[in-house]
C-alpha positions as CSV (number, residue, x, y, z in Angstrom):
1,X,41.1,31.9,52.6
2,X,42.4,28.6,52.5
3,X,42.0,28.1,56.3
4,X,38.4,28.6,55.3
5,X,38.1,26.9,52.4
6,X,40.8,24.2,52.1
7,X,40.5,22.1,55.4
8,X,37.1,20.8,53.1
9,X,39.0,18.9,50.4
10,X,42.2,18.2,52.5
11,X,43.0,14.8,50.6
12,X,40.4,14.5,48.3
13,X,39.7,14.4,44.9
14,X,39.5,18.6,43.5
15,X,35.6,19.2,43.4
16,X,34.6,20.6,39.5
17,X,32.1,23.7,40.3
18,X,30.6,26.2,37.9
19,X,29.3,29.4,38.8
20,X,27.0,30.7,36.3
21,X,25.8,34.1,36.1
22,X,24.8,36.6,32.9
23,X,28.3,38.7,32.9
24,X,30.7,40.3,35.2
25,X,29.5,44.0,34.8
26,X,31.3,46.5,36.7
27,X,28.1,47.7,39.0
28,X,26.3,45.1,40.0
29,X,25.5,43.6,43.3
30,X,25.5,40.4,41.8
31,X,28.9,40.4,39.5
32,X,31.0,41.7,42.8
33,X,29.6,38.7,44.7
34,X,29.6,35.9,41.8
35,X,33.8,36.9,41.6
36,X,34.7,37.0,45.2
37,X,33.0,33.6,45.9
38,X,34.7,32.0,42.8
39,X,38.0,33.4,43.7
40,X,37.3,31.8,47.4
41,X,35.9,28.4,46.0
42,X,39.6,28.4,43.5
43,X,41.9,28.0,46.2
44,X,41.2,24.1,46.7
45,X,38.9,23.4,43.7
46,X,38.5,23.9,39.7
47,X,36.2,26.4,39.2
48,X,35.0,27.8,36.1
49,X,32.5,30.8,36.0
50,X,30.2,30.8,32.9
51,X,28.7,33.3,31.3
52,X,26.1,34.5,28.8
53,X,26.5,38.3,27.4
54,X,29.8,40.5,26.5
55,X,30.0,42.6,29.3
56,X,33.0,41.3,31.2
57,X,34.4,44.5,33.0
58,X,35.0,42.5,36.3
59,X,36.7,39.3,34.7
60,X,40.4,40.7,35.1
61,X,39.2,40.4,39.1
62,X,39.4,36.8,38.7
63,X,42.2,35.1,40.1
64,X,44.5,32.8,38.1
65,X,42.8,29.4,39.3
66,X,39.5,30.3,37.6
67,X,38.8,29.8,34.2
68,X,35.8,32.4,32.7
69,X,34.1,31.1,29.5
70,X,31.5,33.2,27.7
71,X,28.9,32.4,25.5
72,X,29.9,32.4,22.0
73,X,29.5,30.4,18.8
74,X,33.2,29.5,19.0
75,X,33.0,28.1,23.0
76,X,29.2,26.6,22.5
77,X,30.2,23.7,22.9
78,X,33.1,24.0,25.6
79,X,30.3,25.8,27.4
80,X,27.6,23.3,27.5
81,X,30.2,20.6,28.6
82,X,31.6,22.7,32.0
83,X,28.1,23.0,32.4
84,X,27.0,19.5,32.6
85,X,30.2,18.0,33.6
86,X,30.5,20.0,37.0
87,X,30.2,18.5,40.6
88,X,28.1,21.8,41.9
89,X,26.0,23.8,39.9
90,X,26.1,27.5,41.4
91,X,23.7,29.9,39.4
92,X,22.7,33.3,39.4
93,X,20.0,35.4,37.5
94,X,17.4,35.2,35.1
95,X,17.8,33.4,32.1
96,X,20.5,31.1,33.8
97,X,18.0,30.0,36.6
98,X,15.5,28.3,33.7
99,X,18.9,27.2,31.8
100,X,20.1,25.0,33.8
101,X,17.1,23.7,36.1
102,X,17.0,20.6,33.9
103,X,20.7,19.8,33.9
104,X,21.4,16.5,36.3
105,X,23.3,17.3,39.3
106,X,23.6,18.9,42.5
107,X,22.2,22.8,41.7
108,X,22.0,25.4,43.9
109,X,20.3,28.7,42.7
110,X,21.1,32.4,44.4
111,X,17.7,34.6,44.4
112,X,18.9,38.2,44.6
113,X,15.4,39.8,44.0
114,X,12.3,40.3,46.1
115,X,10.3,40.8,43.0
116,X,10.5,40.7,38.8
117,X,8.5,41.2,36.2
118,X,8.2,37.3,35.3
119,X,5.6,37.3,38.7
120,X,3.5,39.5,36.7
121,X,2.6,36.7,34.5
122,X,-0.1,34.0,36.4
123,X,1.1,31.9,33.7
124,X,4.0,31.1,34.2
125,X,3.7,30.2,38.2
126,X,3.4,26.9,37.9
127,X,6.6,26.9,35.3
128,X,8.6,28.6,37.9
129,X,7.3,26.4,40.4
130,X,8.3,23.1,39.1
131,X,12.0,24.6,38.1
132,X,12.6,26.1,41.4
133,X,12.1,22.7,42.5
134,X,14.5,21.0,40.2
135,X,17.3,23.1,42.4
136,X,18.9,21.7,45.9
137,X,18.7,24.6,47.4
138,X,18.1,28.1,46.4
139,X,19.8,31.1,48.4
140,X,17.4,34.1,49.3
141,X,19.6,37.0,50.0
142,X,17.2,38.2,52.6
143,X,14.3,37.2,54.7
144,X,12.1,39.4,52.3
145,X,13.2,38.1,49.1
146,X,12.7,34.3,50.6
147,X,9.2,35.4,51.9
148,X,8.5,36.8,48.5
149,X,9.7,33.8,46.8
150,X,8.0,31.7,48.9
151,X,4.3,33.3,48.4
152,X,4.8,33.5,44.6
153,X,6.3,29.6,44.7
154,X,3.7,28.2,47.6
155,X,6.7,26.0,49.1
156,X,9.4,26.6,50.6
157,X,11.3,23.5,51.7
158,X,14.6,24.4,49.3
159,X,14.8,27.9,50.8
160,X,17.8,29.6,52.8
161,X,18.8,32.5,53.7
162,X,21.8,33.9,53.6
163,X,22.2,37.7,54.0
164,X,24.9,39.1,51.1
165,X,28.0,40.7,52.2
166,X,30.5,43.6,51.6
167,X,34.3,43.4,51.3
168,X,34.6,47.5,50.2
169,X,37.5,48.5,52.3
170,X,36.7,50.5,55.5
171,X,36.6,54.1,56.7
172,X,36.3,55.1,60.6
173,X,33.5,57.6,61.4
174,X,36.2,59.6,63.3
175,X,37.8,60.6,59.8
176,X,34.4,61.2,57.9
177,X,33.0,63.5,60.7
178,X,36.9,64.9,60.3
179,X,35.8,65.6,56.3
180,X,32.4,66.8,57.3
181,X,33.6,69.7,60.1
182,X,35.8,70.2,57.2
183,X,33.1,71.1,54.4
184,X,31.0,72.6,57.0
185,X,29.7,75.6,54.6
186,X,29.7,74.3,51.3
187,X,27.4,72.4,49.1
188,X,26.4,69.0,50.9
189,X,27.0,65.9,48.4
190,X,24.9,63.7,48.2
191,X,25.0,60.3,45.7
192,X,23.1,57.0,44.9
193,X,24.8,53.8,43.2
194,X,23.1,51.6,41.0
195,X,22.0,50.8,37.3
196,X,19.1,53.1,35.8
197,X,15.9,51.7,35.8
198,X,12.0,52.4,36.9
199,X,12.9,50.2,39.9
200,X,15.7,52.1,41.3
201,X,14.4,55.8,40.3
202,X,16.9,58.0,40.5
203,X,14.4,60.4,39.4
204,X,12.7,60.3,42.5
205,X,16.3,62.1,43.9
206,X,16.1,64.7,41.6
207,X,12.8,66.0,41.9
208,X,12.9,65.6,45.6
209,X,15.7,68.1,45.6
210,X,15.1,71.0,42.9
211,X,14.2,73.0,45.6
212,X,17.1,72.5,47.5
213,X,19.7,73.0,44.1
214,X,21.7,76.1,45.2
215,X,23.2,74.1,48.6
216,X,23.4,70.3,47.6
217,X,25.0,68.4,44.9
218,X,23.6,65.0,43.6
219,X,26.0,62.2,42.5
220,X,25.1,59.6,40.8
221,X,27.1,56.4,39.7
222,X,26.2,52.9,37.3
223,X,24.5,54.6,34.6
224,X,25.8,54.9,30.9
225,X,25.6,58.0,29.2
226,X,22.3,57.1,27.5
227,X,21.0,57.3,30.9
228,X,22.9,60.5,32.3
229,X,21.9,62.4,29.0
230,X,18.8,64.2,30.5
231,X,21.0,65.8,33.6
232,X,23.2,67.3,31.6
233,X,22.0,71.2,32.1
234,X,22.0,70.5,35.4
235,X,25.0,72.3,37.0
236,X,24.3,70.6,40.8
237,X,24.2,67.2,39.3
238,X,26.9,65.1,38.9
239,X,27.4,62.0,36.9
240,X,30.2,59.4,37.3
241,X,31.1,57.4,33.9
242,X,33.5,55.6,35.1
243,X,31.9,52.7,37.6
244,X,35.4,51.4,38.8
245,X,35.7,54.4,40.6
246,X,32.8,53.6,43.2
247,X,35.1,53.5,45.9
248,X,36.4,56.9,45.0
249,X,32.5,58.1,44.5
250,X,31.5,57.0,48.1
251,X,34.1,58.7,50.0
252,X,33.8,61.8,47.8
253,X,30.4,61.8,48.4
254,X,28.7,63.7,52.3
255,X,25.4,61.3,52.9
256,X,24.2,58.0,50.9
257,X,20.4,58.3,49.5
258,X,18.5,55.8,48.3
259,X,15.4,55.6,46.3
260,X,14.5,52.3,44.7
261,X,11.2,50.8,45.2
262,X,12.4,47.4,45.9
263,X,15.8,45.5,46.6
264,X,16.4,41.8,47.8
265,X,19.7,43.4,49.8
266,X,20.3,46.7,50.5
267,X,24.5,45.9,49.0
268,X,25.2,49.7,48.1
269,X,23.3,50.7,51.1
270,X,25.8,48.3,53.0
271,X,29.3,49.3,50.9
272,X,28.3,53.6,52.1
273,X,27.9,52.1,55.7
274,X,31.5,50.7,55.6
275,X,32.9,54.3,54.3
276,X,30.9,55.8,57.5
277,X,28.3,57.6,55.5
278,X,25.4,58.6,57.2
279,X,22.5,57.1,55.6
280,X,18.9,58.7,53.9
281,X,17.1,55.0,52.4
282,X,14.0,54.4,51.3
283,X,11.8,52.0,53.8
284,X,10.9,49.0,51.7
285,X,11.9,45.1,52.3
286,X,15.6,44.5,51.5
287,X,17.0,47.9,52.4
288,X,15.3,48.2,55.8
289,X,15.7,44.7,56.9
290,X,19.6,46.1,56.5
291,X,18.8,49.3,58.2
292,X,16.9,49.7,61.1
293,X,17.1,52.8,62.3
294,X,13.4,54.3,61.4
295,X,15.5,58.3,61.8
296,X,17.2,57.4,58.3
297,X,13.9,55.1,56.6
298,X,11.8,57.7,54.6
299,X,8.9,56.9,52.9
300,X,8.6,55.3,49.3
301,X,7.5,58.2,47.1
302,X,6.8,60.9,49.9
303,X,9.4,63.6,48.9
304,X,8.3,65.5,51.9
305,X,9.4,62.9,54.3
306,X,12.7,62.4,52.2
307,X,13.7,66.0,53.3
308,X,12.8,65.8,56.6
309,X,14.8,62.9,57.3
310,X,17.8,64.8,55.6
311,X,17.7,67.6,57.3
312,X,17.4,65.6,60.7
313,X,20.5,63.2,59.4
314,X,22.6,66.8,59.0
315,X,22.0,67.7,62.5
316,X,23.3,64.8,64.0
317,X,26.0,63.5,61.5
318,X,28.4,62.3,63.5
319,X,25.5,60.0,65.4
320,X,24.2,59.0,62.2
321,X,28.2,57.9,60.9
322,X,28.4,56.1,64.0
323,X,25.5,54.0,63.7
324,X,25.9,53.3,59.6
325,X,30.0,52.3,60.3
326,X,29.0,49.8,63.3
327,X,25.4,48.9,63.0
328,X,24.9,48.4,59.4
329,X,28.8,48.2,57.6
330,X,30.3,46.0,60.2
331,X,27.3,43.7,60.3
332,X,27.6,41.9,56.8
333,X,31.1,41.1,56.3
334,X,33.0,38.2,54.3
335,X,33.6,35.4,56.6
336,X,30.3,34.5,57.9
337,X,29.2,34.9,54.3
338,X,31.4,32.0,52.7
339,X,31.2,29.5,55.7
340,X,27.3,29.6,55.1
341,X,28.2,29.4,51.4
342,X,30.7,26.9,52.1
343,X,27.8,24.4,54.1
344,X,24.9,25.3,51.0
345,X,27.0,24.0,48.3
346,X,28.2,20.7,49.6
347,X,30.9,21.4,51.4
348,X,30.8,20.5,54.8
């Protein structure tokens, strides 16, 4: 990391940068990627991620040459100063992105979404328009969430993309078609990662699959147990409480389904690939621009279609293991990650 990072300040004065995000939440596709660039960024400069709300589950992941200070009436102060004071502004999420787009300095903003409910509101277009512009540049994670951005913004001059990444350590198709032959005739498990919400519908997964109850078993993992409450008379599915264990929940798991109806990066989609799982996604911008393999793309809403794609994914696992290891997990890894990173905050 410091053959990456380091030969940029060789000799100069340590660059103060401030990463900004809401809170280091154990699922989240923006949490994993706000610590691993920080950590990155710490080995030859003074970073210091801020952040809003309580939720610091991921903050232990930080290393020792990064400072974490959240919001509080105690560090207000403290907090507004790292803010303002910092060489490179790095920020992530909504409210941060209105927060700080009238702070002086170079700011750089990371769009993770293709879509939000603030584009509902005509309103507030041309408020979005002139603070997008107050940032140097602002990372799409995908060419759909830039082309979204751009049609809702009408410029797009501060735009890049930059495609997210996956460091989840790797499993070989040879030993997950070894665990399939395995489990040939038992229940097939199937699982989904994410937070519960109307845009990543879960639900979809389970109604999709009541037929098919007595031979599969649905996983699911990034809910609370507000959200897992309404499952619980059902025997075949399973939710994980626990969200450090989503390692552990996608090598458990037979085949990755996903059902969301939008996403700026298909991450999750990207972390089953690198276990080998064979994949069963949902063909909307984000995830398919990761996947592009139409024989594991159903369509949005058609349960039909979902099963039909399953039960062609079954037949040919091993094909479909191969394809998601080298086509889809090996294709968005670390390294090309930072040194476009590395160039979009300053650094080159």
């Amino acid at each position: 990391m410091v053959a990456i990072f380091g030969s940029c300040t060789l000799g100069k004065k340590k660059k103060k940068i401030v990463l900004l995000i809401n809170d280091l939440r154990r699922v989240g596709g923006a949490e994993r990627l706000a610590v691993e660039i920080a950590n990155s960024l710490a080995a030859s400069n003074d970073v210091t991620v801020l952040t809003l709300f309580r939720d610091d589950a991921r903050a232990p992941e930080l290393s020792g040459n990064v400072s974490h200070v959240q919001m509080s009436l105690r560090t207000f102060i403290r907090w507004v100063k790292c803010l303002i004071r910092a060489d490179v502004k790095y920020i992530h999420l909504f409210p941060g992105l209105y927060l700080s787009a009238l702070v002086p300095g170079y700011k750089v903003f990371h769009e993770h979404n293709t879509s939000n409910r603030r584009r509902k509101y005509k309103l507030l277009k041309p408020i979005e328009r002139l603070l997008y512009r107050r940032y140097s540049k602002v990372i799409c994670i995908s060419d759909s969430t830039k082309a979204s951005l751009e049609n809702w913004l009408g410029f797009a001059e501060n735009l890049e993309v930059v495609n997210n990444f996956s460091n989840i350590p790797l499993m070989f198709p040879a030993q997950r078609e070894k665990i399939w032959r395995e489990r040939e005739f038992q229940n097939v498990r199937l699982g989904m990662a994410g937070s519960f919400s109307k845009q990543k519908d879960q639900q979809f997964l389970v109604d999709a699959l009541r037929c098919r109850e007595e031979c599969v078993e649905l996983h699911f993992i990034g809910g609370n147990e507000q959200d897992y409450e309404k499952y619980r008379g059902m025997a075949w599915v399973h939710c994980w409480k626990d969200s450090s264990r989503i390692e552990e929940f996608y090598e458990y798991i037979d085949i990755y389904v996903h059902a969301a109806h939008w996403e700026g990066f298909g991450l999750t989609v990207v972390e089953a690939a690198r276990k080998s799982l064979p994949l069963c996604v949902v063909d909307v911008p984000g995830v398919a621009e990761v996947v592009k393999n139409r024989k594991m793309l159903f369509e949005k809403h058609d349960a039909v279609n979902f099963l039909e794609k399953l039960d062609d994914i079954m037949s040919s696992y091993g094909e479909c293991s191969e394809y998601s290891f080298w086509e889809v997990g090996r294709k968005f890894e670390k390294g090309p990650f930072l040194k476009r990173i590395l160039g979009v905050l300053g650094f080159e």
